[in-house]
C-alpha positions as CSV (number, residue, x, y, z in Angstrom):
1,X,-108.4,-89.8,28.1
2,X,-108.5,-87.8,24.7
3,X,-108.6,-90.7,22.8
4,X,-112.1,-92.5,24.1
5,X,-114.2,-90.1,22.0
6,X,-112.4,-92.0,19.2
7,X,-114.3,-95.1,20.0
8,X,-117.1,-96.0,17.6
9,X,-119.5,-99.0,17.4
10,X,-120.0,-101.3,14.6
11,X,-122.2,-104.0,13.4
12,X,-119.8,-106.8,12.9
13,X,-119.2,-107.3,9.4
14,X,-117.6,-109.8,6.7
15,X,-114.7,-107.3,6.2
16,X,-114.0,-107.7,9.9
17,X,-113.3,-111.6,10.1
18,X,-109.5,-111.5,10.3
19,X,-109.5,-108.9,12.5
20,X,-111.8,-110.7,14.9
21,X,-110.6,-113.9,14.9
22,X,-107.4,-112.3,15.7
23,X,-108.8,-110.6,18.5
24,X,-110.7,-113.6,19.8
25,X,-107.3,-115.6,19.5
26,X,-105.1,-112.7,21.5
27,X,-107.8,-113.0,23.9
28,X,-108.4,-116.4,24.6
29,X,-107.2,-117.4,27.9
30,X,-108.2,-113.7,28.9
31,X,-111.6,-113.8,28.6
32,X,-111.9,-117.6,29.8
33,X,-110.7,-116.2,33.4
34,X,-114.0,-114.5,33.1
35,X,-116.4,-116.0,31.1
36,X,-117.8,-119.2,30.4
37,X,-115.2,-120.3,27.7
38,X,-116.2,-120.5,23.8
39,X,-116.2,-124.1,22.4
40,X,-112.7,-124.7,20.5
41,X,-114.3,-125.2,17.2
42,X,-115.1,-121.3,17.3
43,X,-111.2,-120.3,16.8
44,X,-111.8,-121.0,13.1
45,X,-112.5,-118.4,10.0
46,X,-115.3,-120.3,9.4
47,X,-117.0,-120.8,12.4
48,X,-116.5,-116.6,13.4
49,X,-117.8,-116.0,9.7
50,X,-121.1,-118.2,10.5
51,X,-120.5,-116.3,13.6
52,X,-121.0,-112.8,11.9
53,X,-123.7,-114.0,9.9
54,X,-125.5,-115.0,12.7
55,X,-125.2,-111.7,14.3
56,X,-126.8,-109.9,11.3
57,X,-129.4,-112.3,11.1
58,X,-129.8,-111.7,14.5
59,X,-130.0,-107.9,13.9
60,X,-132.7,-108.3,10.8
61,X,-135.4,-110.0,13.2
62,X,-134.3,-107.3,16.7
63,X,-133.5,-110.7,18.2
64,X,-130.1,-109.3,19.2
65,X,-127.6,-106.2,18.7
66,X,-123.9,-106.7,18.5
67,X,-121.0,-104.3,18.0
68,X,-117.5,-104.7,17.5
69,X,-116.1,-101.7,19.6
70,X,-112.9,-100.0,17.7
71,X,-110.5,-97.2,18.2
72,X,-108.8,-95.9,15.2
73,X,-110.3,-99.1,13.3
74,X,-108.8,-101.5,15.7
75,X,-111.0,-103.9,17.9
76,X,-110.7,-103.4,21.5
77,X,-114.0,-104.8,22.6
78,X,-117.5,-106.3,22.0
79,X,-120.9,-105.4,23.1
80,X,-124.1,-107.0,22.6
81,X,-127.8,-106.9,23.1
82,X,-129.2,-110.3,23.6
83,X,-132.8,-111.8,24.5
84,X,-134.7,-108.7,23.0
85,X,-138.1,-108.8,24.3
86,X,-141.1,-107.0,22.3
87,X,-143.6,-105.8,22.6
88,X,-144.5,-105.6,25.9
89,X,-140.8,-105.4,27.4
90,X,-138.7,-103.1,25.2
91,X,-135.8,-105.3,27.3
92,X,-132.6,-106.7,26.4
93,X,-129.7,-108.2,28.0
94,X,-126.3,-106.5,28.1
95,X,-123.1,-107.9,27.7
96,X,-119.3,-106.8,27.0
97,X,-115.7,-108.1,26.7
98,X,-113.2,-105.8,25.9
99,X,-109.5,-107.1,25.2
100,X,-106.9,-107.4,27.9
101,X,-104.6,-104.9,26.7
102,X,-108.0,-102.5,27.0
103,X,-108.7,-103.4,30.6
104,X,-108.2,-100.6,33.1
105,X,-108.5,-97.2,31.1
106,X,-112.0,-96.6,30.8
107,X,-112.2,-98.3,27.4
108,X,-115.3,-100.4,28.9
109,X,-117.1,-97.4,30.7
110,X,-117.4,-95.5,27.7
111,X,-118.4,-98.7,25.1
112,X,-121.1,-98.9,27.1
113,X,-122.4,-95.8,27.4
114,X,-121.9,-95.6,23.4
115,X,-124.4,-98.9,23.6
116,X,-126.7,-96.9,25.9
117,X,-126.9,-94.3,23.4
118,X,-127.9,-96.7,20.9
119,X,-130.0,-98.7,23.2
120,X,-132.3,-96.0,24.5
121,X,-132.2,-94.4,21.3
122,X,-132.1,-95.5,17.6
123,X,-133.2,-99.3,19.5
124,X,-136.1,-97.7,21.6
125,X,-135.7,-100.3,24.3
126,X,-136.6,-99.3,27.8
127,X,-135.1,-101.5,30.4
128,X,-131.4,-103.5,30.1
129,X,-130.3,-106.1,32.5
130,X,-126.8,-107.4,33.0
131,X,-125.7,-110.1,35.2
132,X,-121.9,-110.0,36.8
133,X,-120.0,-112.9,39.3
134,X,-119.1,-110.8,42.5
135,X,-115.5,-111.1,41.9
136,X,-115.7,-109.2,38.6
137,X,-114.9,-105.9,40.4
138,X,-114.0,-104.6,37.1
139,X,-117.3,-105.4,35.3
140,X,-119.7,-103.9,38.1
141,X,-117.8,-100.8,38.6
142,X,-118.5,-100.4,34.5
143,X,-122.1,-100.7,35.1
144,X,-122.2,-98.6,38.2
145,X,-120.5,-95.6,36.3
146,X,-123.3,-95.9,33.7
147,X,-126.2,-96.1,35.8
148,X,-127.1,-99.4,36.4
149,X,-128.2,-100.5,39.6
150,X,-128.2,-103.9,41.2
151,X,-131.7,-105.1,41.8
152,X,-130.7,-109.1,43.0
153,X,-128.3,-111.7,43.9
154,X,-129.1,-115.6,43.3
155,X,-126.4,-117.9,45.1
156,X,-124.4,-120.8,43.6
157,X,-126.2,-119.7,40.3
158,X,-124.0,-120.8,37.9
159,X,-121.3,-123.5,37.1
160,X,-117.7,-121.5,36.5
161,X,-113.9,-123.0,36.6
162,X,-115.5,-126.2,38.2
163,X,-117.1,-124.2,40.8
164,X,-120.6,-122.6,41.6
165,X,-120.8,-118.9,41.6
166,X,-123.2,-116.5,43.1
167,X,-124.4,-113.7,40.3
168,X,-125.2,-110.1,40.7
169,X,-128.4,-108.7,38.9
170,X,-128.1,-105.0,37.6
171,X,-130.4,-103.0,35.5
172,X,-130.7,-99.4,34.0
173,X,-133.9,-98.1,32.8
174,X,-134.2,-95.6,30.1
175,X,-135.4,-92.4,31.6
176,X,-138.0,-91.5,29.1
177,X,-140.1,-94.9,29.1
178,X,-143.6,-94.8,30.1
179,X,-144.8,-95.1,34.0
């Protein structure tokens, strides 16, 4: 698809607030078949401004790294770095949601490598972990195609839709770090 290398990454910023909450509206119910579901008070301009403020806050200290991921200026997706651990780690913990009119065309494959990039480079981070429920077929097949691997499995390890799930542990190393 011509049109992935149109993909960029961007810190999220004020100027981005409509667009976002738009996007976080539209895909609502979406991402709740997913994901553990946002409280309702975050559906607000205000609470996704605090939200944005938080992420460059966030950024400032190299707690953690999000991106709004557009195409032609449009938001199809997010991607973060959470849980960065210095100095002795050079980790962080990946994590994506990319909108439901996105799914399915190798939007989320190449956000992630685009994070990867960044990761591994401008970041200098060695290691990233991601975690995925087995049903998520969609989600581990992203990570497979950019060189994760799963390292773990924990059963009934977390509380979704009123029912325990199992989780999948993945990781991709950066193939310049030390050792």
């Amino acid at each position: 698809m011509p049109d992935l290398d149109r993909i960029q990454l961007h810190p999220p910023a004020s100027a981005d607030l409509p667009a976002l909450l738009a996007f976080e509206l539209d895909n609502r119910a979406y991402f709740e078949s997913w994901v553990t579901a946002r409280a309702p008070s975050y559906y607000t301009a205000e609470a996704v401004a605090a939200a944005i403020e938080r992420a460059r806050h966030e950024r400032e200290h190299d707690h953690a790294h999000q991106y709004l991921a557009k195409l032609d200026g449009q938001i199809i997706g997010r991607v973060n770095l959470t849980g960065v651990a210095r100095p002795y780690f050079n980790k962080a913990t990946l994590g994506y949601r990319i909108g439901e009119q996105f799914g399915g065309r190798g939007y989320a494959t190449r956000i992630v490598a685009l994070l990867l990039d960044e990761a591994f480079g401008a970041l200098d981070l060695w290691r990233l972990e991601a975690t995925a429920r087995p049903q998520n077929l969609g989600s581990i097949a992203v990570m497979r195609r950019n060189g994760f691997h799963q390292y773990g499995r924990s059963e009934q390890a977390m509380r979704f839709q009123d029912a325990w799930s199992d989780l999948l542990y993945f990781e991709r190393r950066n193939g310049t770090a030390p050792g």
